[in-house]
C-alpha positions as a printed NumPy array, in Angstrom:
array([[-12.382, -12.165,  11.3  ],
       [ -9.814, -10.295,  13.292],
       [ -6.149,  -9.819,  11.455],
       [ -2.965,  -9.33 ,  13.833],
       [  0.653,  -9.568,  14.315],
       [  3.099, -10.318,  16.015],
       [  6.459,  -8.302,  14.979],
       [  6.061,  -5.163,  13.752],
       [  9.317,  -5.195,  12.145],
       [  9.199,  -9.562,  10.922],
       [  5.535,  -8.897,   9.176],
       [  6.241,  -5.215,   7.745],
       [  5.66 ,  -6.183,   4.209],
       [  2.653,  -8.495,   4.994],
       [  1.133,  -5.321,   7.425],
       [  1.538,  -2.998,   4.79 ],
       [ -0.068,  -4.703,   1.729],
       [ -3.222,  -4.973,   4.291],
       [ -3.039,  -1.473,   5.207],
       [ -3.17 ,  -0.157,   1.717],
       [ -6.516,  -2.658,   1.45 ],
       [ -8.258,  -0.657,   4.25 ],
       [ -7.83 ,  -2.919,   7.246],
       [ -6.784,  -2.399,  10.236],
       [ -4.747,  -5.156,  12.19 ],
       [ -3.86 ,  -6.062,  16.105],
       [ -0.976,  -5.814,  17.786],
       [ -0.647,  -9.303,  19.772],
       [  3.169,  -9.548,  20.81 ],
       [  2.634, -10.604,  24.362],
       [  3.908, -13.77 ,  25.248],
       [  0.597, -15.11 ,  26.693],
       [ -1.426, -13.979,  23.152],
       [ -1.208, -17.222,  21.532],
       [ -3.369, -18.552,  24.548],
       [ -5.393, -15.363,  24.528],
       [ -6.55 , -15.749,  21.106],
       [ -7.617, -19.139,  21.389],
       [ -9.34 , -18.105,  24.403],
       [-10.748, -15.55 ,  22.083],
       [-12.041, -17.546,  19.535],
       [-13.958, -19.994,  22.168],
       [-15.504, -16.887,  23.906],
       [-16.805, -15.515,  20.531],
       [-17.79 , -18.289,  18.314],
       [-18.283, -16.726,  15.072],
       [-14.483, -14.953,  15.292],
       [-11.734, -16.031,  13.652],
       [ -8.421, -14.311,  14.345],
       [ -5.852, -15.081,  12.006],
       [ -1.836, -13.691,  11.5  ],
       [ -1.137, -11.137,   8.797],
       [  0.91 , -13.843,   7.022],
       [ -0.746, -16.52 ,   7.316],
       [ -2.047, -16.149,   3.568],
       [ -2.126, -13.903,   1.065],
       [ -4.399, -10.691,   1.82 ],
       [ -7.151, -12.04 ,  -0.817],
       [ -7.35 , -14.861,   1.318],
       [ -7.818, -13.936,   4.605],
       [-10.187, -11.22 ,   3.437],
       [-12.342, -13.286,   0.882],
       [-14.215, -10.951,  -1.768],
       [-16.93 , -11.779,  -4.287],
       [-15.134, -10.591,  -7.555],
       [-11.885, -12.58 ,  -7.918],
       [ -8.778, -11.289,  -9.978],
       [ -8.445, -13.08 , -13.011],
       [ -5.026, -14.765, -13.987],
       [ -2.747, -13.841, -16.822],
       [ -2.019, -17.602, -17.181],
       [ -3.416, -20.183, -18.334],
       [ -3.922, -24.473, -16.807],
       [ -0.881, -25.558, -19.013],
       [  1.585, -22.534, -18.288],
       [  0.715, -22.876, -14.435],
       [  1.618, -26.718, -15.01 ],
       [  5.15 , -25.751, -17.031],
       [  5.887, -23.348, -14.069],
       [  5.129, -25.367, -11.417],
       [  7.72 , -28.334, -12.683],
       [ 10.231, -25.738, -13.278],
       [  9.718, -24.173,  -9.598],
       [  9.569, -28.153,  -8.309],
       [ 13.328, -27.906,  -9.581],
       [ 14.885, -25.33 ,  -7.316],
       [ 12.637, -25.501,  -3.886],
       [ 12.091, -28.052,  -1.205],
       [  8.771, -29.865,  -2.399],
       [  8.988, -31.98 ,   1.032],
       [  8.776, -28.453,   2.887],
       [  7.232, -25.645,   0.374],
       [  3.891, -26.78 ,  -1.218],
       [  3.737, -24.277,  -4.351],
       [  0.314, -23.396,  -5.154],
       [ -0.749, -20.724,  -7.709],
       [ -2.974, -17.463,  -7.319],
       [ -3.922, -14.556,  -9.249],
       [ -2.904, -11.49 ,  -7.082],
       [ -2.47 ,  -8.047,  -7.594],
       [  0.518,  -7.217, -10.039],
       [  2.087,  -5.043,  -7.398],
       [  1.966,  -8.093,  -4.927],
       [  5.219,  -9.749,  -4.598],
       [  6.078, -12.771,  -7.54 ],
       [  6.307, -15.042,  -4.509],
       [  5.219, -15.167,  -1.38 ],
       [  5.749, -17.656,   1.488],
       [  3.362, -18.395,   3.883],
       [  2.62 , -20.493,   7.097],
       [ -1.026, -22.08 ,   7.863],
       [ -2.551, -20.636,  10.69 ],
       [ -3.383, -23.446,  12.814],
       [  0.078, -25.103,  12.346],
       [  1.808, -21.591,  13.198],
       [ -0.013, -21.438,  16.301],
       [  0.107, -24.817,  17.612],
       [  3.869, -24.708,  17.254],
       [  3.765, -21.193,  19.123],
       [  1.869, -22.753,  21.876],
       [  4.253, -25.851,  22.011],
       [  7.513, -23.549,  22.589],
       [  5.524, -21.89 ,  26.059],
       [  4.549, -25.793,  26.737],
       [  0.94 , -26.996,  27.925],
       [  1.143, -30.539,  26.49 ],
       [  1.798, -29.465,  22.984],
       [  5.945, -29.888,  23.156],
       [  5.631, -32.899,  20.614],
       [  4.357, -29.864,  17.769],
       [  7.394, -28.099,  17.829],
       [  9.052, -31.425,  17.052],
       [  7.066, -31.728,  13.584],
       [  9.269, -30.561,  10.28 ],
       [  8.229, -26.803,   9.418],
       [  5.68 , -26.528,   5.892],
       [  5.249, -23.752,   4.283],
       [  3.059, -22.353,   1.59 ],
       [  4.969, -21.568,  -2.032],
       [  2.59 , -18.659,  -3.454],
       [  3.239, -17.946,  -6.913],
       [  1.41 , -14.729,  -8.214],
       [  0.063, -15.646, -11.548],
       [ -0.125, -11.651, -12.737],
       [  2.988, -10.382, -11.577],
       [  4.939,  -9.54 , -15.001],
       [  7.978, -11.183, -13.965],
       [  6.067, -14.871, -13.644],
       [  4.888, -14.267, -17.229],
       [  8.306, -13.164, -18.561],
       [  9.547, -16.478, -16.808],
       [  7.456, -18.815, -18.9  ],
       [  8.802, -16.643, -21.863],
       [ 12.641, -17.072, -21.291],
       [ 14.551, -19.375, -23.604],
       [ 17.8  , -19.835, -21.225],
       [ 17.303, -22.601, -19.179],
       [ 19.68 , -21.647, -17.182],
       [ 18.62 , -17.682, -16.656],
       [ 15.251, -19.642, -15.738],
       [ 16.743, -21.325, -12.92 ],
       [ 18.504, -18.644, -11.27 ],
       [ 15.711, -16.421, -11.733],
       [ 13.326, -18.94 ,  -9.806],
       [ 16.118, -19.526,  -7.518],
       [ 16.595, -15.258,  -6.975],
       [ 12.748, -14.823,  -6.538],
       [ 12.047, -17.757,  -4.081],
       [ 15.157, -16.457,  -2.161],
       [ 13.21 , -13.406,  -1.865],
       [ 10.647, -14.615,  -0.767],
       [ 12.654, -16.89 ,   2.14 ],
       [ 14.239, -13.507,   3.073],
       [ 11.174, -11.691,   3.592],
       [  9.624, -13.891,   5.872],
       [ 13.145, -14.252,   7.813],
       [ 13.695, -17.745,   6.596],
       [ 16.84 , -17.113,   4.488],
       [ 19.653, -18.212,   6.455],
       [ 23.544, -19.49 ,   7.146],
       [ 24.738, -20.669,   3.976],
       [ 21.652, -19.929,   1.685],
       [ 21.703, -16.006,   2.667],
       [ 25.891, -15.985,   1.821],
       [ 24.867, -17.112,  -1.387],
       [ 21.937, -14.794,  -1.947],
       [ 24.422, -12.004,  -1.195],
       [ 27.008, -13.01 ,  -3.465],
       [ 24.18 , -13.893,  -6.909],
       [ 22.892, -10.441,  -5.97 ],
       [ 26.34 ,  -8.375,  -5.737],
       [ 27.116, -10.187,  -9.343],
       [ 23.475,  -9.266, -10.84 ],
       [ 24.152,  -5.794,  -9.895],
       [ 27.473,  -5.224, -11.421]])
């Protein structure tokens, strides 16, 4: 399996957590890459080559000894309808994994194959109906990071929701995605949590 990416400046975050792992990643900005890798992959049949944020780094490097999680079926269950309440469940499928605390409480990611078919679809080559199909994105919620625990913990409803809402924000602005109206209001929640 080859890791790479695309934006050295988009993927920073995503580059660096597989740096401190040991790996070492490709630099495929080129606007005929896309096609290259694919070509890639056909060539040599036991590669893979897959984006830096595809997944989170335990994924796309699979080990033997898995982290355990700090919480439990139910609590996963209780978070999970609590997170259905403040993100798009139509485009953000939340799923749950036990990461490294110092990974990020949330992390946002896009499946490989749909990434890259919508990729190919903007140069063209018979794939312009992909870049038609609604964006979906992966919801990771890291099951160890302290602040997902203390969530579960918090009696305010209210201090709940706006802590989901702050994280998942966080999340949407590290992969670029925060936006327009969404990115005014980040600003604003954050100036008032700070003073």
């Amino acid at each position: 399996m080859y890791l790479y990416a695309t934006n050295l400046k988009e993927q920073y975050s995503y580059i660096q957590i597989v740096k401190e792992r040991g790996y070492d990643i490709l630099l495929l900005d080129g606007i005929i890459d896309t096609h290259f890798i694919n070509t890639l992959e056909q060539k040599l049949e036991k590669s893979t080559f897959t984006r830096v944020d595809a997944d989170t780094v335990d994924k796309l490097i699979r080990k033997e000894d898995a982290m355990p999680s700090k919480l439990n079926e139910d609590q996963q269950k209780s978070l999970k309808e609590l997170m259905e309440k403040q993100v798009d469940t139509k485009t953000y499928s939340i799923a749950f994994e036990s990461l490294s605390e110092k990974d990020s409480p949330l992390l946002i990611t896009q499946p490989e194959f749909m990434r890259r078919m919508k990729d190919m679809s903007v140069m063209g080559g018979g794939m312009a109906y992909m870049n038609e199909l609604p964006d979906h994105f992966n919801l990771i919620v890291n099951t160890n990071h302290p602040l997902i625990g203390k969530l579960l913990l918090e009696p305010d409803g209210g201090k709940q929701a706006s802590t989901i809402k702050q994280l998942f924000d966080l999340a949407l602005l590290a992969q670029g995605l925060l936006k327009g109206k969404e990115l005014a209001e980040f600003i604003t929640r954050s100036t008032e949590l700070i003073t």
